[in-house]
N, C-alpha and C positions, 0 to 999 in steps of 0.2 A: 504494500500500500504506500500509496508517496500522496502529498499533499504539498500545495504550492497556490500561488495566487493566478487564478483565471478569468479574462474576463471581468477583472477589478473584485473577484471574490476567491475566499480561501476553499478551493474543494481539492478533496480526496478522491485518486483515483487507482487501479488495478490493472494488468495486464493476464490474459488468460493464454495459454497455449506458443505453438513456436512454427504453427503453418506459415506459408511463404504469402498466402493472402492476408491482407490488413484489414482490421475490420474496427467499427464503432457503435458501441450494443447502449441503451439509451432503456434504462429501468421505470418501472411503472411506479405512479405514485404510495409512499407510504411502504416503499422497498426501500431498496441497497445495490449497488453493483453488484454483491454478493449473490444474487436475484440471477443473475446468469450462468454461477460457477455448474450450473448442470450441463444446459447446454456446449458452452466453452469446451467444456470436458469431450461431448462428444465430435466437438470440431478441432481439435489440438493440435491435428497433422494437418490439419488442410489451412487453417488460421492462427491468426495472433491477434487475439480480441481485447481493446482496451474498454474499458466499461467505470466510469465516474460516478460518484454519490450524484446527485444533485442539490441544489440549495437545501438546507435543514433536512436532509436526507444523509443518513449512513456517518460517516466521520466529517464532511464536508460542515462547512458551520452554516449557522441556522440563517435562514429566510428571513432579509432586515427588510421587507416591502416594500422596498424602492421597485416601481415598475412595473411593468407585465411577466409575471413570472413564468411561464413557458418561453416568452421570447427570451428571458434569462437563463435560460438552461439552452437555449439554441444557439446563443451566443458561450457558453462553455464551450457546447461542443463541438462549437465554428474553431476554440484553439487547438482541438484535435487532428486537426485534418493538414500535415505537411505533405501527405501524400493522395494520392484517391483511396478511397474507403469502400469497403462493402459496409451501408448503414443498413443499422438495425433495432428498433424502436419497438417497444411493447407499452399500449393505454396511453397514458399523457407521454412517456419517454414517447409514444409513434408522434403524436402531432410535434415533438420539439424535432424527432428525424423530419417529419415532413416541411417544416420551415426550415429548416437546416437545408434541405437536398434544394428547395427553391430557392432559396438563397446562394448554393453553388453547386450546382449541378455537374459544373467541370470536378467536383472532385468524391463525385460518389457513382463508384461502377457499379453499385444495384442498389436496391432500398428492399427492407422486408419488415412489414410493419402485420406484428402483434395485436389485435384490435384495437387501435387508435381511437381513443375514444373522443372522435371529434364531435361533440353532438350536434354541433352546428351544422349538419346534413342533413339533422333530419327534422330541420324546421318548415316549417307547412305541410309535414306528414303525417299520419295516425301512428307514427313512431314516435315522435315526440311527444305526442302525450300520453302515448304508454310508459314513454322514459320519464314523465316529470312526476307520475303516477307511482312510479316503482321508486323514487329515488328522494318523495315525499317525508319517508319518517328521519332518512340521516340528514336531509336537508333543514326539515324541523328542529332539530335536535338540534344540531349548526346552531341554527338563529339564538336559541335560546339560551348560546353557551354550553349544553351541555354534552362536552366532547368523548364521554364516553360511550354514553346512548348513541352520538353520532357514529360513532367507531365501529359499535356492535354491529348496528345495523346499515352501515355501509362495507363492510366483510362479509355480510352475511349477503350482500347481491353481487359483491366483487370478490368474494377471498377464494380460499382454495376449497372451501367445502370444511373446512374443518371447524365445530361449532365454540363459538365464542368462551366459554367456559374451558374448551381443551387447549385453550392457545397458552401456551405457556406464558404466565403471568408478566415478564420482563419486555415478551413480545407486544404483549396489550398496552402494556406502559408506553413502548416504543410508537404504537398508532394511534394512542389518545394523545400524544404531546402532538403528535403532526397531523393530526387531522385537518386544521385549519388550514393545512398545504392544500386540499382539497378545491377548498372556496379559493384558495389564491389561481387554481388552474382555469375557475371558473370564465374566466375574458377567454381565455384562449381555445375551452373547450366547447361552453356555450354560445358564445358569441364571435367566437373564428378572429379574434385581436391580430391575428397574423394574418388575415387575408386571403388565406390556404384555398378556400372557395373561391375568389374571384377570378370572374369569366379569362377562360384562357388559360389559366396557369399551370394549373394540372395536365392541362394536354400538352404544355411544351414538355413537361417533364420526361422527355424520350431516354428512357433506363427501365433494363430490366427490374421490373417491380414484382412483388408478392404482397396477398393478404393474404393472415392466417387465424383463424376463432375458433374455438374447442366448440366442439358441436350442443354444451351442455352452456353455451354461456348466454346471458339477454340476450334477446331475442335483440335490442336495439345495437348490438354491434354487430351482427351478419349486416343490418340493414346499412351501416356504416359503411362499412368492404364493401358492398357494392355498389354504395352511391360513390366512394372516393374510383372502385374500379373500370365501371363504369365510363367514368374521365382519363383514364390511365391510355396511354400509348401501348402500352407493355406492358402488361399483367397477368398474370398469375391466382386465382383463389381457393386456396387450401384447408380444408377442415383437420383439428384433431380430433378421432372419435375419442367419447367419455370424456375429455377434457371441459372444465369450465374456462371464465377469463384470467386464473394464473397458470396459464399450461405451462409457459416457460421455465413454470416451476416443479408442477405436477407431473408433467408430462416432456420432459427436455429432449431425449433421444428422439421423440417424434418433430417436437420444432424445429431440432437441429438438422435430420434429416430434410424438414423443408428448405430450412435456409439454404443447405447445401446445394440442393435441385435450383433455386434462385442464383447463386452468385456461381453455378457453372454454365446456366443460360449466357452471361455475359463474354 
């Protein structure tokens, strides 16, 4: 682990494997870099994956709310890149890849984004109000301060399946302190603060792309992948069977064999 100042903030970051391919893996909220060593593992000959905390995430220090916080973490992981990269993004880590890859395109030889949860796609759809529907009680809870109700019941639509009482106690501690990273994703997930949607953009983005959603996960992130794939030049859409939305965790040998079929497209 090495820590240093990025991007005018102090985060922590990791390198995984000794493949000849470069890669830049982008953790979902209320994880770690740590959040990849599955995956990593099963690409080690083929890649060399660098994977950072993000602000108030893992050892990186804490989220001082200056700003758009996903553009904050697109701008870390814009000090990543001396060379081209195979990016790789899971939930909010996909939308900060996805502002990231539009922002330099020259230096990312594919993209493979994890259910990005941009919900801003799926505004004026009967997905969106299934999503604001389902994501009512941690939002509530949110409002009211109460960040551990918010916690319980925002794992309990996004975690791995595993129920709130078996999470080992220090891990609970670790998602009630950041819950409030949540709300801070909110501009960029709800309302697309990065522009990710706007006419055009998507479709210059000519790079082999992938999406991938465990078959077990909201129903509002299939509809995600297909409204982001939909726009894609070059895509790819992947299911993990049994997996929910932290497959990358649950499930790694199977995402990893995704990624791999992705960045040998290129």
């Amino acid at each position: 682990m090495t820590i240093g100042i990025r991007a005018g903030r102090e985060i922590a970051h990791r390198t995984f494997g000794t493949g000849p391919r470069r890669a830049l893996a982008i953790h979902c909220s209320l994880a770690h870099s740590g959040a990849w060593s599955g995956v990593a593992a099963d690409l080690a000959k083929e890649m060399t994956i660098t994977a950072f905390d993000m602000p108030g995430h893992g050892r990186s220090a804490d989220w001082d709310g200056n700003g758009d916080y996903l553009q904050a973490v697109a701008a870390v992981a814009a000090t990543f890149l001396s060379e081209p990269v195979e990016l790789i993004g899971h939930s909010a880590g996909g939308i900060a890849a996805l502002q990231l890859a539009l922002a330099a395109p020259e230096m990312i030889r594919s993209l493979t984004l994890v259910e990005p949860v941009l919900f801003a796609a799926l505004r004026g759809t009967s997905h969106w109000d299934a999503y604001a529907l389902e994501r009512r009680p941690h939002v509530e809870a949110a409002t009211r301060g109460d960040w551990e109700t918010a916690a319980r019941e925002f794992m309990a639509l996004w975690g791995s399946g595993l129920p709130w009482e078996e999470i080992d106690p220090r891990q609970r501690a670790y998602l009630v302190k950041r819950m409030p990273l949540i709300t801070a994703c909110a501009a960029g997930s709800d309302a697309d603060s990065g522009g990710i949607l706007a006419e055009g953009r998507l479709e210059a983005l000519d790079l082999p792309a992938m999406m991938i959603a465990g078959t077990d996960s909201p129903e509002a992130v299939h509809a995600i992948n297909e409204a982001i794939a939909a726009r894609l030049p070059d895509v790819g859409v992947a299911t993990v069977d049994g997996a929910g939305h932290m497959c990358p965790v649950t499930h790694p040998a199977q995402v990893a064999g995704l990624i791999g079929v992705n960045v040998n497209r290129g």
